[in-house]
ROLUMDREN-145199 format. One record per residue: x, y, z of N, C-alpha, C in turn. Coordinates in pm, whole numbers, padded with zeros to 5 digits, always signed. Layout:
REM ROLUMDREN-145199
XYZXYZXYZ
...
//
This chain:
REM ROLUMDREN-145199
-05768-00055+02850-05747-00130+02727-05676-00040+02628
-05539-00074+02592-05477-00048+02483-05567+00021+02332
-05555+00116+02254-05612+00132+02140-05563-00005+02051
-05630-00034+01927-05564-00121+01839-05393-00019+01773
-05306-00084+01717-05167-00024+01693-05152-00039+01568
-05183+00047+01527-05128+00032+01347-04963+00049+01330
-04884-00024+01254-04776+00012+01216-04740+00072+01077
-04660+00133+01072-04603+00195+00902-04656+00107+00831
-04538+00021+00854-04551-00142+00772-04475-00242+00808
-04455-00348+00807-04397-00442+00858-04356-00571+00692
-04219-00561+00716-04164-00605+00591-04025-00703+00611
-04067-00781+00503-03999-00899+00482-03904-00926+00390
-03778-00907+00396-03671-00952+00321-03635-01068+00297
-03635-01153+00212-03543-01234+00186-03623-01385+00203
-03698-01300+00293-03800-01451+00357-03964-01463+00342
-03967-01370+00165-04086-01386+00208-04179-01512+00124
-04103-01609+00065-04200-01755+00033-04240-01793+00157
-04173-01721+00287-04243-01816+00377-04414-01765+00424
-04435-01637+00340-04540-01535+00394-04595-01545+00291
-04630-01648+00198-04700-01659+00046-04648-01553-00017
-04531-01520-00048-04469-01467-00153-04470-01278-00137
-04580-01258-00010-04589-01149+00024-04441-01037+00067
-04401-00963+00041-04258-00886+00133-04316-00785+00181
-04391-00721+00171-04474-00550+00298-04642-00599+00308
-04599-00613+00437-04768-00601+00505-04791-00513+00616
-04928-00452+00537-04970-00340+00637-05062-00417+00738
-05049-00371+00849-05022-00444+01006-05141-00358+01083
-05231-00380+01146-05287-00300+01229-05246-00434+01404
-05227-00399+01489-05245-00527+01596-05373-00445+01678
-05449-00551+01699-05573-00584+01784-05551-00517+01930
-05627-00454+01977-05642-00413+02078-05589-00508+02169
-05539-00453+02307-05483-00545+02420-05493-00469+02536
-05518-00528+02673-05522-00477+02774-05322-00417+02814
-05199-00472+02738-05095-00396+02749-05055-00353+02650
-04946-00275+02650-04885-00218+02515-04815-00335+02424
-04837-00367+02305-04751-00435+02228-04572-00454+02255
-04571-00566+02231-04393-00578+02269-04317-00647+02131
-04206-00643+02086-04137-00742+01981-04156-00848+02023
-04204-00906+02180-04189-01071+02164-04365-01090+02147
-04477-01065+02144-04576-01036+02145-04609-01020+01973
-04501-00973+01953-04589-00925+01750-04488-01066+01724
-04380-01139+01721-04352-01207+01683-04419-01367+01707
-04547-01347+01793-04668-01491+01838-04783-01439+01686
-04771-01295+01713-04896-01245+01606-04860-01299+01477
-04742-01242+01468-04686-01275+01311-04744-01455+01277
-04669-01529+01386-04667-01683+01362-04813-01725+01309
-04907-01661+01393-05041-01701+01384-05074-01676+01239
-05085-01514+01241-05136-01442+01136-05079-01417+01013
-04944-01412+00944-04859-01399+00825-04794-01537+00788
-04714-01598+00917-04638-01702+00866-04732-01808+00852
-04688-01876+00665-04808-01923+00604-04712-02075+00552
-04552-02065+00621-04498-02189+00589-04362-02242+00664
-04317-02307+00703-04194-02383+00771-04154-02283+00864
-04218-02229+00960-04193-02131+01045-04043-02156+01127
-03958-02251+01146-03865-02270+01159-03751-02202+01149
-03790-02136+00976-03673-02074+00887-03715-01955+00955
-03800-01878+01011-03813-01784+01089-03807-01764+01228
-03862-01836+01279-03795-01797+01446-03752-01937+01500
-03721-01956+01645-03661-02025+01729-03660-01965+01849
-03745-02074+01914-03790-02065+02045-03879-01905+02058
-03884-01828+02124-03987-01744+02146-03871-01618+02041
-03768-01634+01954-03764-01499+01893-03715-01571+01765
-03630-01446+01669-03631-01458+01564-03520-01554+01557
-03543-01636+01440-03390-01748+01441-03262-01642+01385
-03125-01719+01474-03008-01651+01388-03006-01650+01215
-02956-01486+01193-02929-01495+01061-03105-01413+00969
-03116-01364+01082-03231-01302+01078-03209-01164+01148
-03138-01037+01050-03145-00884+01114-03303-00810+01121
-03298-00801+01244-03456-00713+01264-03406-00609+01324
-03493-00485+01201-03450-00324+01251-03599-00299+01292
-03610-00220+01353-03729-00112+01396-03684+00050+01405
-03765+00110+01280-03730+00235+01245-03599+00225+01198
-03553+00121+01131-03387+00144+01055-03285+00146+01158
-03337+00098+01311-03171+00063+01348-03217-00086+01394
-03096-00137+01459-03113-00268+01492-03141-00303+01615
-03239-00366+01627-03319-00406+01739-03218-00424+01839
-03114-00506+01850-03062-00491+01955-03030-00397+02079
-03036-00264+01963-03022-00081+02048-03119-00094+02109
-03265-00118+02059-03358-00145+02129-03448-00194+02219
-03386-00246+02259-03391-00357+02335-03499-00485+02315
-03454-00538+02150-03482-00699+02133-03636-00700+02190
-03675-00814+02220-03788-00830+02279-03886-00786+02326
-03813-00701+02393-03902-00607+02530-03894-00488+02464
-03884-00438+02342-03908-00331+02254-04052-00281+02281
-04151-00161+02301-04265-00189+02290-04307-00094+02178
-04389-00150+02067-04409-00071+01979-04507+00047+01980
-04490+00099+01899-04565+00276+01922-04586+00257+01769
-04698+00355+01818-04799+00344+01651-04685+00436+01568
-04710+00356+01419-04643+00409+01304-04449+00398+01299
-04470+00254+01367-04330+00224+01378-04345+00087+01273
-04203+00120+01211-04133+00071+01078-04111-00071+01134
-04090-00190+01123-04024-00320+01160-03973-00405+01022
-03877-00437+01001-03823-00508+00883-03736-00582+00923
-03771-00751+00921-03742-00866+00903-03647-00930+00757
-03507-00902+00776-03439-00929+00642-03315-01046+00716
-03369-01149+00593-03322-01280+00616-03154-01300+00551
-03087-01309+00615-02919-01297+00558-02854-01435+00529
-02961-01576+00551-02915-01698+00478-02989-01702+00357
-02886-01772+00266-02946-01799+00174-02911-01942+00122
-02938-02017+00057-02939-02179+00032-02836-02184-00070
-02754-02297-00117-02662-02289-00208-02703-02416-00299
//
């Protein structure tokens, strides 16, 4: 069994009315028999933070377009997206690049 995974912090740009107005939440994830993954904290998030029209945030099992997610300040993509697996005291920031007119 996995230890529980604390992160730095886990933070929200642009999008955070959808998280009750919240933008940095400190994050511990719950123990698990595997290591945490980006597609895995993004079910946690849904459950546990997103508090409205979850839509404007993801699509289908990841984040919706128009949505840059870094971990540790580069872009997830280097990282490989999804199958990222997080390690304690890692940074994640969710910054939303639509905005409504």
């Amino acid at each position: 069994m996995e230890s529980p995974l604390p992160l730095q912090s886990l933070r929200v740009g642009g999008a955070e009315l959808l998280f009750d107005g919240v933008k940095e939440h400190q994050v511990t994830l719950p123990s698990q028999s595997e290591p945490w993954d980006m597609k895995q904290l993004l079910v946690w998030i849904q459950r546990n933070l997103l508090k409205e029209r979850p839509e404007l945030f993801v699509q289908g099992d990841s984040v919706r377009p128009g949505i840059l997610v870094l971990i540790n300040d580069a872009d997830w993509e280097l990282m490989g997206e999804l199958e990222y697996q997080l390690q304690d005291q890692d940074n994640v920031v969710f910054i939303s690049t639509l905005h409504g007119g």
